[in-house]
CHARMM internal coordinates of N, CA and C (Angstrom, degrees):
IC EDIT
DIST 1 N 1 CA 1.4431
DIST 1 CA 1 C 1.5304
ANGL 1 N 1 CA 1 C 108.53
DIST 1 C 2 N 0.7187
ANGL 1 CA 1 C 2 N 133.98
DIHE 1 N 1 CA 1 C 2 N 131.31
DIST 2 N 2 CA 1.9729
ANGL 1 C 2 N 2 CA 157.02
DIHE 1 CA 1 C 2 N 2 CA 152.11
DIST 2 CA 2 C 1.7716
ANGL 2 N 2 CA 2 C 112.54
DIHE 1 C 2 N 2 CA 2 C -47.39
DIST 2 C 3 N 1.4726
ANGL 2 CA 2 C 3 N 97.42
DIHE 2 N 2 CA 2 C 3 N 82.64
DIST 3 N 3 CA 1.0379
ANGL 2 C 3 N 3 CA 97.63
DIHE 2 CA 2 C 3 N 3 CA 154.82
DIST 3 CA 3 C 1.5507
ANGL 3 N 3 CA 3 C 130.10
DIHE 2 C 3 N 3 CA 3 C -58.90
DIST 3 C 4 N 1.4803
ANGL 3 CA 3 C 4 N 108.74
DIHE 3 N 3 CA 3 C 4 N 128.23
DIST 4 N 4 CA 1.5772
ANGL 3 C 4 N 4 CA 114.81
DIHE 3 CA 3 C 4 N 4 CA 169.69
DIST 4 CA 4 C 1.6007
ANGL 4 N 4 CA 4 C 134.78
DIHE 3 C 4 N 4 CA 4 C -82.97
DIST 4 C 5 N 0.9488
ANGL 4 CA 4 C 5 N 118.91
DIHE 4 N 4 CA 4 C 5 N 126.81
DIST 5 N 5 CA 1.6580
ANGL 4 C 5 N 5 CA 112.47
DIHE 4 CA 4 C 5 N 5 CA -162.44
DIST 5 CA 5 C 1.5502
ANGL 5 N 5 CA 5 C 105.57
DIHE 4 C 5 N 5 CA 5 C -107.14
DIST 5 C 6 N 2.0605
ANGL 5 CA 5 C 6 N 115.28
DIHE 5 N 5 CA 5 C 6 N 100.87
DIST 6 N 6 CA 1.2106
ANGL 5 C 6 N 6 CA 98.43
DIHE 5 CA 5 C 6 N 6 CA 179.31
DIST 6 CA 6 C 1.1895
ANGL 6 N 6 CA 6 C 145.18
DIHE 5 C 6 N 6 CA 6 C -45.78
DIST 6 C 7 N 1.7538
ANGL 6 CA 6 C 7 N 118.55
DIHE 6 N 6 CA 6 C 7 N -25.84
DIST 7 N 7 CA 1.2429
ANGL 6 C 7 N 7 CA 138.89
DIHE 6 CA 6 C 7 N 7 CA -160.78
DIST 7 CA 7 C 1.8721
ANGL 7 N 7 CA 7 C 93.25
DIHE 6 C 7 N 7 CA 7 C -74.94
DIST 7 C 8 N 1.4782
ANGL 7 CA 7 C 8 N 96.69
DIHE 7 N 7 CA 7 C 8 N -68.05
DIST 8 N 8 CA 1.3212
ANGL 7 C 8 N 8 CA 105.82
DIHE 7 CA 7 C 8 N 8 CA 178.04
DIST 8 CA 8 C 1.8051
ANGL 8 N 8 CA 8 C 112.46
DIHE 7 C 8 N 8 CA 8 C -39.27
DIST 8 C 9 N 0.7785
ANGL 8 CA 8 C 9 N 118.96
DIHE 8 N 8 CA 8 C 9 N -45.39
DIST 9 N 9 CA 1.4127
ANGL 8 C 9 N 9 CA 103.39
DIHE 8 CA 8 C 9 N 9 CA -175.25
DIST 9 CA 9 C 1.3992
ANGL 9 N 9 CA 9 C 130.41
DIHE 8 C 9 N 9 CA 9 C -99.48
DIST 9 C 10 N 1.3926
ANGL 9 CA 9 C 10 N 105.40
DIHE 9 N 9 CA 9 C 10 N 0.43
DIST 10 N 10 CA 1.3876
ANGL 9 C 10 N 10 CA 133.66
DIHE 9 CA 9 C 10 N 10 CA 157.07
DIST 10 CA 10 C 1.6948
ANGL 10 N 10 CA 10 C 106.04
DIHE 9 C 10 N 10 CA 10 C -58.39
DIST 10 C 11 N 1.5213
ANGL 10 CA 10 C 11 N 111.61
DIHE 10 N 10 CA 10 C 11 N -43.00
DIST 11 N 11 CA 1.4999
ANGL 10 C 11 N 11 CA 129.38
DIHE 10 CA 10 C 11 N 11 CA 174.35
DIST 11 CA 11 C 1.2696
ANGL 11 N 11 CA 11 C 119.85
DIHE 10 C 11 N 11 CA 11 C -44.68
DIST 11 C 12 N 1.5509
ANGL 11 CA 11 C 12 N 90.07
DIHE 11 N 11 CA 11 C 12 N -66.51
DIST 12 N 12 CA 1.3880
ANGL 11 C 12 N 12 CA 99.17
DIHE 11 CA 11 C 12 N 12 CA -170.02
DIST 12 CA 12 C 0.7772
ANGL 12 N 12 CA 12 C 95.44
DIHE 11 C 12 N 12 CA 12 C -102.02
DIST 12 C 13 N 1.5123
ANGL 12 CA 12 C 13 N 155.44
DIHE 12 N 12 CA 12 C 13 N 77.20
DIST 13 N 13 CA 1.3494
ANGL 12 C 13 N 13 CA 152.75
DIHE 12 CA 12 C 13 N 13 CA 73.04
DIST 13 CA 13 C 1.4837
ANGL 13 N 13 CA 13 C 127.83
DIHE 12 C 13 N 13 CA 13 C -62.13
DIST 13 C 14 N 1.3292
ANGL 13 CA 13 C 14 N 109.97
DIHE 13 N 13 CA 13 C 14 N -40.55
DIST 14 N 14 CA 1.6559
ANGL 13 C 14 N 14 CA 124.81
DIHE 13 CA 13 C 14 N 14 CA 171.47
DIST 14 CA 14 C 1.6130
ANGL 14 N 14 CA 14 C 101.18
DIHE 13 C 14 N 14 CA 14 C -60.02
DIST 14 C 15 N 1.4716
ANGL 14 CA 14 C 15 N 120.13
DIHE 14 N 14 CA 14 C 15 N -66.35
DIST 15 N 15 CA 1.3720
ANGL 14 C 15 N 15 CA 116.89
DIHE 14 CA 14 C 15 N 15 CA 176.85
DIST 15 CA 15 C 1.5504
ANGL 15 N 15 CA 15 C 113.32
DIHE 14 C 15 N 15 CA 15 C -43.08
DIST 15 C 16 N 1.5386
ANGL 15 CA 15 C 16 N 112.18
DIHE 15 N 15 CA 15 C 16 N -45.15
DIST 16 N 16 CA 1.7699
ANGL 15 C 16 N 16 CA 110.73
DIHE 15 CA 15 C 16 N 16 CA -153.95
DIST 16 CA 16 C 2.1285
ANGL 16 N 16 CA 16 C 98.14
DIHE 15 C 16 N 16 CA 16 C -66.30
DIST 16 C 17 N 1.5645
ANGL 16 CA 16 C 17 N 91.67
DIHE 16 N 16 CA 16 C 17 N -33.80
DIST 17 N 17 CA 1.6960
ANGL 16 C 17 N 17 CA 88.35
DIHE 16 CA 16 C 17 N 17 CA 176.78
DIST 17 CA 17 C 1.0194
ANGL 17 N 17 CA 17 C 114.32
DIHE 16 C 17 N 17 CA 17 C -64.16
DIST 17 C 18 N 1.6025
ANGL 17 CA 17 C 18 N 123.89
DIHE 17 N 17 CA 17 C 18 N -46.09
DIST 18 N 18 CA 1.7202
ANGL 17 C 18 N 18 CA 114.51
DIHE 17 CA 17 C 18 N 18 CA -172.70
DIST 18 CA 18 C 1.3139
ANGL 18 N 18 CA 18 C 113.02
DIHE 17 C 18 N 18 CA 18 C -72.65
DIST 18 C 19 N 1.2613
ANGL 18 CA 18 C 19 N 134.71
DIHE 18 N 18 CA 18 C 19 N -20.09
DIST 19 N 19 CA 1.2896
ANGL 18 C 19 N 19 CA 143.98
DIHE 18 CA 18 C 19 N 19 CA 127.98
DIST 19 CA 19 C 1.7126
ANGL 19 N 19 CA 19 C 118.93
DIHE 18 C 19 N 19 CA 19 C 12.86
DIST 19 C 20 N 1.6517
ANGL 19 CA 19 C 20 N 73.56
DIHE 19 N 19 CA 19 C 20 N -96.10
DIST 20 N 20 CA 1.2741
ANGL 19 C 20 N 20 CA 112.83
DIHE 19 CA 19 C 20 N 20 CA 168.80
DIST 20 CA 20 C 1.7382
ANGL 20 N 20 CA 20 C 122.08
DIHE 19 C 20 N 20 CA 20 C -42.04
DIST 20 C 21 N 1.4414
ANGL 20 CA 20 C 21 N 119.65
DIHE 20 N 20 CA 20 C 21 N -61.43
DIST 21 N 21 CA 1.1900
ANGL 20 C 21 N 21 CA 131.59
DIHE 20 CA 20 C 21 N 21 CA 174.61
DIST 21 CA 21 C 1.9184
ANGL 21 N 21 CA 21 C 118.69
DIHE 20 C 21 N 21 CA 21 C -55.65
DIST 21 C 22 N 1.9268
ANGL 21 CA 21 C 22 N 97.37
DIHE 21 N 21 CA 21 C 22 N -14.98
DIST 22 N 22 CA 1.4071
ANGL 21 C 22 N 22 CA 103.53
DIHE 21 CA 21 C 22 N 22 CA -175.16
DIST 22 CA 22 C 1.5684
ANGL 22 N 22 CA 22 C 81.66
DIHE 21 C 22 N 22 CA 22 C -89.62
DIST 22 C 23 N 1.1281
ANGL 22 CA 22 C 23 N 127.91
DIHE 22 N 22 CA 22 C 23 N -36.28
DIST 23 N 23 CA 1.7683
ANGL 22 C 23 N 23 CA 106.06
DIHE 22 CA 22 C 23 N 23 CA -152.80
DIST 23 CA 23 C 1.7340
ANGL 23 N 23 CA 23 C 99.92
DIHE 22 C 23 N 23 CA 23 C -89.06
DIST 23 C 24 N 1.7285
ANGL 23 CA 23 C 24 N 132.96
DIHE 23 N 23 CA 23 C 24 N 2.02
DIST 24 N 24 CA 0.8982
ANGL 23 C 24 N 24 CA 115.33
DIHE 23 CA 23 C 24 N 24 CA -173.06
DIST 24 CA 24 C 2.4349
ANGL 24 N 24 CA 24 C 85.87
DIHE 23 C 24 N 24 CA 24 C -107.68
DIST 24 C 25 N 0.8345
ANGL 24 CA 24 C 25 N 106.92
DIHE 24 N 24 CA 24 C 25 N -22.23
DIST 25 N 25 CA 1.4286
ANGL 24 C 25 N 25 CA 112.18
DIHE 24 CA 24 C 25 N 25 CA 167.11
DIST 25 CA 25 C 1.3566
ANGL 25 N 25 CA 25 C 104.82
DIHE 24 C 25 N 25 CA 25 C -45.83
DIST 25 C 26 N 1.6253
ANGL 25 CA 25 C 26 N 115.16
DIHE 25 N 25 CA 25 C 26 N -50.63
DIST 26 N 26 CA 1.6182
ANGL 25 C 26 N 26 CA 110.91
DIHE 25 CA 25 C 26 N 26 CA -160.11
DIST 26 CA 26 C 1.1520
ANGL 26 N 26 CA 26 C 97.87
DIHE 25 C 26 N 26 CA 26 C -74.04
DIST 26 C 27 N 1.9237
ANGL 26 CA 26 C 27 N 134.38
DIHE 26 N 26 CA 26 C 27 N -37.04
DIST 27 N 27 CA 1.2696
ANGL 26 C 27 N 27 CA 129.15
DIHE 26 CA 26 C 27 N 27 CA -156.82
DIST 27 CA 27 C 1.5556
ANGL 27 N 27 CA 27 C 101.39
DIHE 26 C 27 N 27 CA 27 C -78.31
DIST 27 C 28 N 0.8868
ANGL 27 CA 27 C 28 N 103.31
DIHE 27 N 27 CA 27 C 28 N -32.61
DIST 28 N 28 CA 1.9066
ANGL 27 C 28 N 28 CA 114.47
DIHE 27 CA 27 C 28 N 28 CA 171.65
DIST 28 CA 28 C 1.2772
ANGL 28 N 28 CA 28 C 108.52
DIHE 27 C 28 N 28 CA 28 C -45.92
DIST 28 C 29 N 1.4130
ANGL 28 CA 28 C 29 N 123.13
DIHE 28 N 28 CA 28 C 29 N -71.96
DIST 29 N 29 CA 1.1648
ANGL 28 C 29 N 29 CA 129.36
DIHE 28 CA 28 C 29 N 29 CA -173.60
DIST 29 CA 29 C 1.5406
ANGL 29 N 29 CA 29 C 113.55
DIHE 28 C 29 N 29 CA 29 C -67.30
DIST 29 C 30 N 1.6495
ANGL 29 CA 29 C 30 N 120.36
DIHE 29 N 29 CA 29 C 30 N -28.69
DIST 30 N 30 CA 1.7815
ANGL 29 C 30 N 30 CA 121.18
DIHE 29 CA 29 C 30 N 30 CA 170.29
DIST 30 CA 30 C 2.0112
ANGL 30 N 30 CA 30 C 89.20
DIHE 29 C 30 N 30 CA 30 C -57.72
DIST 30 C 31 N 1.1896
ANGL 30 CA 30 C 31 N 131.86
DIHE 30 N 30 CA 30 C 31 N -44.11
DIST 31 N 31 CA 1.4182
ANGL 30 C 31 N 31 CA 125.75
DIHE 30 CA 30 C 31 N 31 CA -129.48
DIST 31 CA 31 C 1.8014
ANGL 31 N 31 CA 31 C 103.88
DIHE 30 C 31 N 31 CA 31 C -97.33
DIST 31 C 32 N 1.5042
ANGL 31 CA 31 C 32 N 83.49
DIHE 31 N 31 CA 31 C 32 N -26.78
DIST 32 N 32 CA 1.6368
ANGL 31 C 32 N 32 CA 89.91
DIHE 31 CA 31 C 32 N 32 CA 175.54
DIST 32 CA 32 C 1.4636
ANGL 32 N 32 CA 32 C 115.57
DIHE 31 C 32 N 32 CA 32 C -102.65
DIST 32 C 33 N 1.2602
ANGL 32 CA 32 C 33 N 96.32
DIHE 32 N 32 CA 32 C 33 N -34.69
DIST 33 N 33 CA 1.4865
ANGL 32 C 33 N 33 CA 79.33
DIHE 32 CA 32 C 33 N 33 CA 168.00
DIST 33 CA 33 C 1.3441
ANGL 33 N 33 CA 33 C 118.34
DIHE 32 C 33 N 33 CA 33 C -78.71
DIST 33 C 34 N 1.1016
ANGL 33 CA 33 C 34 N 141.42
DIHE 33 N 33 CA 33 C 34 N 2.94
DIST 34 N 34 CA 1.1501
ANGL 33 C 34 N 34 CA 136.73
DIHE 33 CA 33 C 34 N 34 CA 126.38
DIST 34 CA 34 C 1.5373
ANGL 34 N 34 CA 34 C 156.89
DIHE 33 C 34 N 34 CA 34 C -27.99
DIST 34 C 35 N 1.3243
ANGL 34 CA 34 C 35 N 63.73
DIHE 34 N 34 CA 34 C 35 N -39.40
DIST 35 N 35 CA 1.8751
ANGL 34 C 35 N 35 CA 91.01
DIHE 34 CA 34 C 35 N 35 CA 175.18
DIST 35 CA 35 C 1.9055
ANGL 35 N 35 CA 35 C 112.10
DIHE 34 C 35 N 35 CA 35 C -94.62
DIST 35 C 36 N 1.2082
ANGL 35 CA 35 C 36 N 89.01
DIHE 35 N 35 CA 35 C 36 N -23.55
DIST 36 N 36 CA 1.7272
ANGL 35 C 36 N 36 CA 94.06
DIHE 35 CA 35 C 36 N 36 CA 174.63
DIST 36 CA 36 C 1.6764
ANGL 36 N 36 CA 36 C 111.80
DIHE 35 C 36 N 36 CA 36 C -98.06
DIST 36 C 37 N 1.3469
ANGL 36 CA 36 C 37 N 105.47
DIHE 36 N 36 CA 36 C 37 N 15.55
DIST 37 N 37 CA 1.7449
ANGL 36 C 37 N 37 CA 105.17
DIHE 36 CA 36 C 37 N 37 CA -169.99
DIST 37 CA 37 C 1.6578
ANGL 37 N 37 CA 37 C 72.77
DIHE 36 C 37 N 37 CA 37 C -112.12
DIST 37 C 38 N 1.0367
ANGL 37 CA 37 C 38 N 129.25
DIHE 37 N 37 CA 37 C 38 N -53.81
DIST 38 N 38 CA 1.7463
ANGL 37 C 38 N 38 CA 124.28
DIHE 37 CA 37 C 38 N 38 CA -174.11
DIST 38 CA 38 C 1.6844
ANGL 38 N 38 CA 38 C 115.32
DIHE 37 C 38 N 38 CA 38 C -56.32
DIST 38 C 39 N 1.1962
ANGL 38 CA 38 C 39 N 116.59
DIHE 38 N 38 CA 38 C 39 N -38.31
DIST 39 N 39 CA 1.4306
ANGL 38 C 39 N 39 CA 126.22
DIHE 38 CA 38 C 39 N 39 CA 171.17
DIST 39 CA 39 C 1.4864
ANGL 39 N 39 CA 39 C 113.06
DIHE 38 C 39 N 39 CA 39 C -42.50
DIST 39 C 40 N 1.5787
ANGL 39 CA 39 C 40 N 78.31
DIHE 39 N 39 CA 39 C 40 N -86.71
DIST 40 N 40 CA 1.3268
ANGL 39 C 40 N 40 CA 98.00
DIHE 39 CA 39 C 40 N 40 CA 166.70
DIST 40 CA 40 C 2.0635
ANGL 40 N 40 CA 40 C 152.89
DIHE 39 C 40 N 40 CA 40 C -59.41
DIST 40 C 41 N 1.4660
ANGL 40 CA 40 C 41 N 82.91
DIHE 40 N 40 CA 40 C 41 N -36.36
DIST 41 N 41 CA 1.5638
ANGL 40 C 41 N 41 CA 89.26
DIHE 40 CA 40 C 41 N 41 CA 151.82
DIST 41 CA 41 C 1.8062
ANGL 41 N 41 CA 41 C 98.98
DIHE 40 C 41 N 41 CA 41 C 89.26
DIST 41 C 42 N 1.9641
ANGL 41 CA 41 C 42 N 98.31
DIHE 41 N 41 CA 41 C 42 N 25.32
DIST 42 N 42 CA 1.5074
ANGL 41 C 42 N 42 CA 92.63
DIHE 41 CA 41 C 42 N 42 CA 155.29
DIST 42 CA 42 C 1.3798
ANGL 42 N 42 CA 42 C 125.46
DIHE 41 C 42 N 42 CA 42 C -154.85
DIST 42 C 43 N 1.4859
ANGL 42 CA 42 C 43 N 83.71
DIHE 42 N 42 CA 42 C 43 N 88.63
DIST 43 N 43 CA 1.6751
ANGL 42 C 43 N 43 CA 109.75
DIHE 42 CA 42 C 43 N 43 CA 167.97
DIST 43 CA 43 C 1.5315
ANGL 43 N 43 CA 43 C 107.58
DIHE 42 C 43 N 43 CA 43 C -54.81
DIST 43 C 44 N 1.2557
ANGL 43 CA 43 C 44 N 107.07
DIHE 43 N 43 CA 43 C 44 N 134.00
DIST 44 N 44 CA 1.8108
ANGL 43 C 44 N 44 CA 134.59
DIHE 43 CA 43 C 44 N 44 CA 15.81
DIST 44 CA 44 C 2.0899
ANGL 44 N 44 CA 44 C 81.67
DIHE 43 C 44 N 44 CA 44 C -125.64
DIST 44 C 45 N 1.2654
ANGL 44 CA 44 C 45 N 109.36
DIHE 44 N 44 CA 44 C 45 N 9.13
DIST 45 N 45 CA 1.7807
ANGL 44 C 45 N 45 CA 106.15
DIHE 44 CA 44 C 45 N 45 CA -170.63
DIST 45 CA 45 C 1.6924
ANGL 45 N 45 CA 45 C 104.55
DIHE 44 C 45 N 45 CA 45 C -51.96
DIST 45 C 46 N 1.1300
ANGL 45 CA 45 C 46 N 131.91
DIHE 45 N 45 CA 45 C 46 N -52.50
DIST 46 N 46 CA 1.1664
ANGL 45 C 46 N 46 CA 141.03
DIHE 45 CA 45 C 46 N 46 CA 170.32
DIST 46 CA 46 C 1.6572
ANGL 46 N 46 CA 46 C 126.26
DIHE 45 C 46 N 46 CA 46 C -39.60
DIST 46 C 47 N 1.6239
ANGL 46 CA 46 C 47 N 116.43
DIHE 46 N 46 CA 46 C 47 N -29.09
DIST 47 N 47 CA 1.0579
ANGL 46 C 47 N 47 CA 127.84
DIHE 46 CA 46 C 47 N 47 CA -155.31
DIST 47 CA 47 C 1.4232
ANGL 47 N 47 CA 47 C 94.24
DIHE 46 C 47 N 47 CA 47 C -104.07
DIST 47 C 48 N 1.2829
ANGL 47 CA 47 C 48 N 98.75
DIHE 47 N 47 CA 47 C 48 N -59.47
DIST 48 N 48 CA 1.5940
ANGL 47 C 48 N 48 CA 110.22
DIHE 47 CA 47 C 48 N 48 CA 154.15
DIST 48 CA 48 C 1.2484
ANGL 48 N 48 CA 48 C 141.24
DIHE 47 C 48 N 48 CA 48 C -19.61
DIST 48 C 49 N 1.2611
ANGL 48 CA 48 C 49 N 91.31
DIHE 48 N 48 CA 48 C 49 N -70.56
DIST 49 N 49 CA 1.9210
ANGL 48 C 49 N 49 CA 106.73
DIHE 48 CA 48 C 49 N 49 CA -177.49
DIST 49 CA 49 C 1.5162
ANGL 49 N 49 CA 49 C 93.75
DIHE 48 C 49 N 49 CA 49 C -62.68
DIST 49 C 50 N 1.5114
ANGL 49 CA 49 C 50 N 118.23
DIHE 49 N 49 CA 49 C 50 N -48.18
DIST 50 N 50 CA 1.5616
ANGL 49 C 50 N 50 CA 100.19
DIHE 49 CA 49 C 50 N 50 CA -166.76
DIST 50 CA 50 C 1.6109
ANGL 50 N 50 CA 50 C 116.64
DIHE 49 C 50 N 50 CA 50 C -72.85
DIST 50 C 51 N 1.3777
ANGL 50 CA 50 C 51 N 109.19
DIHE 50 N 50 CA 50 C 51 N -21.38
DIST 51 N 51 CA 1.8655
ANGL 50 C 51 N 51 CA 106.92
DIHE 50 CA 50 C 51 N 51 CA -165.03
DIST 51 CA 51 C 1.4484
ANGL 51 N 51 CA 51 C 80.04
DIHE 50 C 51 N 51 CA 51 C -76.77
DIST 51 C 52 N 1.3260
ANGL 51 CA 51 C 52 N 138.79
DIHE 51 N 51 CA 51 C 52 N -46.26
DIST 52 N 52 CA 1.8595
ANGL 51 C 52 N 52 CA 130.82
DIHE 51 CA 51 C 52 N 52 CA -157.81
DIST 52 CA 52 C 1.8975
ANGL 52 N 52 CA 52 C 91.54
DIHE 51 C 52 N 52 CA 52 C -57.71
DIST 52 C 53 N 1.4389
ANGL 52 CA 52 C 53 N 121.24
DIHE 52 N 52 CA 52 C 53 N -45.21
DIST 53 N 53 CA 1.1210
ANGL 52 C 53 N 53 CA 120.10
DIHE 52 CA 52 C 53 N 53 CA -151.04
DIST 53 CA 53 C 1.7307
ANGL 53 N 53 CA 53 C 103.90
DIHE 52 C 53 N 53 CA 53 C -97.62
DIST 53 C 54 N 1.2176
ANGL 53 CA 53 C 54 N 113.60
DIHE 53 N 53 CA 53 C 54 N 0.39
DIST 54 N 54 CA 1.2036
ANGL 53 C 54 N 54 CA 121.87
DIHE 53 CA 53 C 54 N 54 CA 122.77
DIST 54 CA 54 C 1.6303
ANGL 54 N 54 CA 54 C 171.03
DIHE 53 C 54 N 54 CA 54 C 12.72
DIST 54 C 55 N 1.4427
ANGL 54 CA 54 C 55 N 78.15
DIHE 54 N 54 CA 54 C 55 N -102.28
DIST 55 N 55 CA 1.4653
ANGL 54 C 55 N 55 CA 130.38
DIHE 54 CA 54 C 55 N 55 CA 156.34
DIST 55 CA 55 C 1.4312
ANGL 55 N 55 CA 55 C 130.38
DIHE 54 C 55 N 55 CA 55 C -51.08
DIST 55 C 56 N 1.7918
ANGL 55 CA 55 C 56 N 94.33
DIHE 55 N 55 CA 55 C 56 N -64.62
DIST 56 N 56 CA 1.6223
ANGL 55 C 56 N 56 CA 118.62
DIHE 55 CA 55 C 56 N 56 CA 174.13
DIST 56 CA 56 C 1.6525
ANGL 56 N 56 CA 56 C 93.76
DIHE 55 C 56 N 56 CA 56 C -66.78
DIST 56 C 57 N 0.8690
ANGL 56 CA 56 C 57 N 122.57
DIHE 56 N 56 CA 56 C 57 N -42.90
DIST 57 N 57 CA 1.8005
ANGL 56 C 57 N 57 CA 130.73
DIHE 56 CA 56 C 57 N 57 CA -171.20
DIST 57 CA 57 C 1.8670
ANGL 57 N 57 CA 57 C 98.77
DIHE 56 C 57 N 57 CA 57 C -58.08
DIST 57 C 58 N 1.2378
ANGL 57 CA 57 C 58 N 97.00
DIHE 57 N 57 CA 57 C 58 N -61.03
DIST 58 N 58 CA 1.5658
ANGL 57 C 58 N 58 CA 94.99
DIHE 57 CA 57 C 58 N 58 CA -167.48
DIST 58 CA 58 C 1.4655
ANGL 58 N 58 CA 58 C 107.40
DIHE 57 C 58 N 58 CA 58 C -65.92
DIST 58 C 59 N 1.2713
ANGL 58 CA 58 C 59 N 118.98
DIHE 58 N 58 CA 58 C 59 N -37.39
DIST 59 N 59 CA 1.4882
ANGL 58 C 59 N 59 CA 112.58
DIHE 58 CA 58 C 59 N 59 CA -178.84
DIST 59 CA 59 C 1.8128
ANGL 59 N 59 CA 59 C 116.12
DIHE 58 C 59 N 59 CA 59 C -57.17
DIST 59 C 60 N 1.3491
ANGL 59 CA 59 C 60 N 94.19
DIHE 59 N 59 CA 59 C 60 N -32.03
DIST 60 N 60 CA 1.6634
ANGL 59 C 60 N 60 CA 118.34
DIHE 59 CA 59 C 60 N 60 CA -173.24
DIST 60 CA 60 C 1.8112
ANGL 60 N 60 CA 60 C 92.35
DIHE 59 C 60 N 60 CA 60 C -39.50
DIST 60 C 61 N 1.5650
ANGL 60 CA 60 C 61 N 75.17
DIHE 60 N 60 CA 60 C 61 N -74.15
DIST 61 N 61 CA 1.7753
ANGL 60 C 61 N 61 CA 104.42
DIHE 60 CA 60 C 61 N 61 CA -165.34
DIST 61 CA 61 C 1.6563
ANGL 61 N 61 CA 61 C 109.54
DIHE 60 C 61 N 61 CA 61 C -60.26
DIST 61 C 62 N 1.0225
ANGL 61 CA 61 C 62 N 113.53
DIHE 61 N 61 CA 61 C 62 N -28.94
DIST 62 N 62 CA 1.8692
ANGL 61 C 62 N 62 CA 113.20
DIHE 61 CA 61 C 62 N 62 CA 177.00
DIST 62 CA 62 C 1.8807
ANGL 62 N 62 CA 62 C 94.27
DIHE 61 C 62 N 62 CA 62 C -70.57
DIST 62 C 63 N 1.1877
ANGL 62 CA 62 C 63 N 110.67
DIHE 62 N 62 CA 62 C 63 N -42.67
DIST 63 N 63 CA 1.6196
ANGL 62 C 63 N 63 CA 105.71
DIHE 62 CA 62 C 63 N 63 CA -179.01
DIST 63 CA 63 C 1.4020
ANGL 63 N 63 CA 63 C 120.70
DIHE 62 C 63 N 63 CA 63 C -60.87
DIST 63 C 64 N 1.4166
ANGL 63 CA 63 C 64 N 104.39
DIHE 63 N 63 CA 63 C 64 N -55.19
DIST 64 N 64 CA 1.4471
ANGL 63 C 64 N 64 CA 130.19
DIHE 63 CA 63 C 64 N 64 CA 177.48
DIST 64 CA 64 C 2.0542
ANGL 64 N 64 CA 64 C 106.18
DIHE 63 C 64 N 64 CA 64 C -32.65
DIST 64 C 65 N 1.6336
ANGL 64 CA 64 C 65 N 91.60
DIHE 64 N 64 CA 64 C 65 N -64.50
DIST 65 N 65 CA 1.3715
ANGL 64 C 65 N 65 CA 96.25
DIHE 64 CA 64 C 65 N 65 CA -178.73
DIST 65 CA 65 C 1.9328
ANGL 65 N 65 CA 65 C 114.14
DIHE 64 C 65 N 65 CA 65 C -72.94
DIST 65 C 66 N 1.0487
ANGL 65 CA 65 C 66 N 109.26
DIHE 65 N 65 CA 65 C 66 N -25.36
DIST 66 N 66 CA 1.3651
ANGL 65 C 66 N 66 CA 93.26
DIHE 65 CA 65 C 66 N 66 CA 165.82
DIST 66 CA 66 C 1.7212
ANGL 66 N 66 CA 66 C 134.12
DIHE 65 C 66 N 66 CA 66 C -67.89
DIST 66 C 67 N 1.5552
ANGL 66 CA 66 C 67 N 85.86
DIHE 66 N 66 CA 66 C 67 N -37.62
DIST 67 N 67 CA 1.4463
ANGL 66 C 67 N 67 CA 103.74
DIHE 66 CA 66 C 67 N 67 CA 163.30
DIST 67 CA 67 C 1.8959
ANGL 67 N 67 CA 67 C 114.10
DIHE 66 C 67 N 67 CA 67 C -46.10
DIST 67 C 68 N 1.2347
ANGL 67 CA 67 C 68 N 116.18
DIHE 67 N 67 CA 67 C 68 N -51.72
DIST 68 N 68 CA 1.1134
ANGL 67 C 68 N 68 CA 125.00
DIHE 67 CA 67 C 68 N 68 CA -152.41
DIST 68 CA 68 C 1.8761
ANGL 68 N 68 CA 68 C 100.55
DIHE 67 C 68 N 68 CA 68 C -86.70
DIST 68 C 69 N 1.2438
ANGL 68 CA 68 C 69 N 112.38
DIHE 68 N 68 CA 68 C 69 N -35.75
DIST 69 N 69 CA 1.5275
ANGL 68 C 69 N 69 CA 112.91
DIHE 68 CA 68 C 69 N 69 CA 157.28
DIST 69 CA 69 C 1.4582
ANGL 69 N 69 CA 69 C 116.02
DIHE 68 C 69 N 69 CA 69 C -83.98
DIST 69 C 70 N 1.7051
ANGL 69 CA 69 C 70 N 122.19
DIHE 69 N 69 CA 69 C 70 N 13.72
DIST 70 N 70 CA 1.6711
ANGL 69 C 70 N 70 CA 99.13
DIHE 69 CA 69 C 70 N 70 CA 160.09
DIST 70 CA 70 C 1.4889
ANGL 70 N 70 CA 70 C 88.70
DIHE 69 C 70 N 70 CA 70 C 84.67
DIST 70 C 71 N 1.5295
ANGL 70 CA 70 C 71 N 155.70
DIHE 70 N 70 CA 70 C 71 N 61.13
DIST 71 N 71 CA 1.2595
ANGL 70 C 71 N 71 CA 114.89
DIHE 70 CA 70 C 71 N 71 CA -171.58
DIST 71 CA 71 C 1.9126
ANGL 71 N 71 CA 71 C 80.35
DIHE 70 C 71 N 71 CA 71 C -152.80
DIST 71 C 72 N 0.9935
ANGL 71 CA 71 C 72 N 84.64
DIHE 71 N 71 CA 71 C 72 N 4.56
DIST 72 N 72 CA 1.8390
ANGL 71 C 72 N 72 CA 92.83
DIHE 71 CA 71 C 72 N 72 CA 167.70
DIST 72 CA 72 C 1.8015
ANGL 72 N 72 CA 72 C 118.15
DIHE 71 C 72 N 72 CA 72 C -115.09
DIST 72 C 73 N 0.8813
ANGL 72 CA 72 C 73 N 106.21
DIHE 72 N 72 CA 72 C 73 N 141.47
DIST 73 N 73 CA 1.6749
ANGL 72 C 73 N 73 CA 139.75
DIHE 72 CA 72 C 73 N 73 CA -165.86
DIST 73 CA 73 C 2.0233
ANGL 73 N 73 CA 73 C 88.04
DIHE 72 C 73 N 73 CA 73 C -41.98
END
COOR INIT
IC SEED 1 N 1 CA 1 C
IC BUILD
């Protein structure tokens, strides 16, 4: 039988959301900047600039929360 480890999965649940919260950040930033490259009329710089900034965002926040549970070195 498979022992379960509360701590452990307390973990990887906190991680799987910030995860998570990075990959719905990126679709945000594909979707709007999208919508401001059509407005405006400059593909793909708009779509771009926002998914990179993003990116830097989600990494922020995946750190941030590890930081804040102790889960960094």
């Amino acid at each position: 039988m498979i022992k379960l480890d509360g701590k452990k999965i307390r973990i990887a649940m906190m991680m799987g959301n910030a995860v998570m919260t990075k990959a719905i950040m990126i679709a945000a930033g594909w979707y709007f900047g999208s919508k401001l490259d059509k407005k405006y009329g400059t593909e793909p710089y708009g779509m771009v600039g926002l998914v990179i900034l993003a990116m830097i965002l989600g990494v922020w926040y995946i750190l941030r929360v590890a930081k804040k549970n102790n889960l960094t070195d």
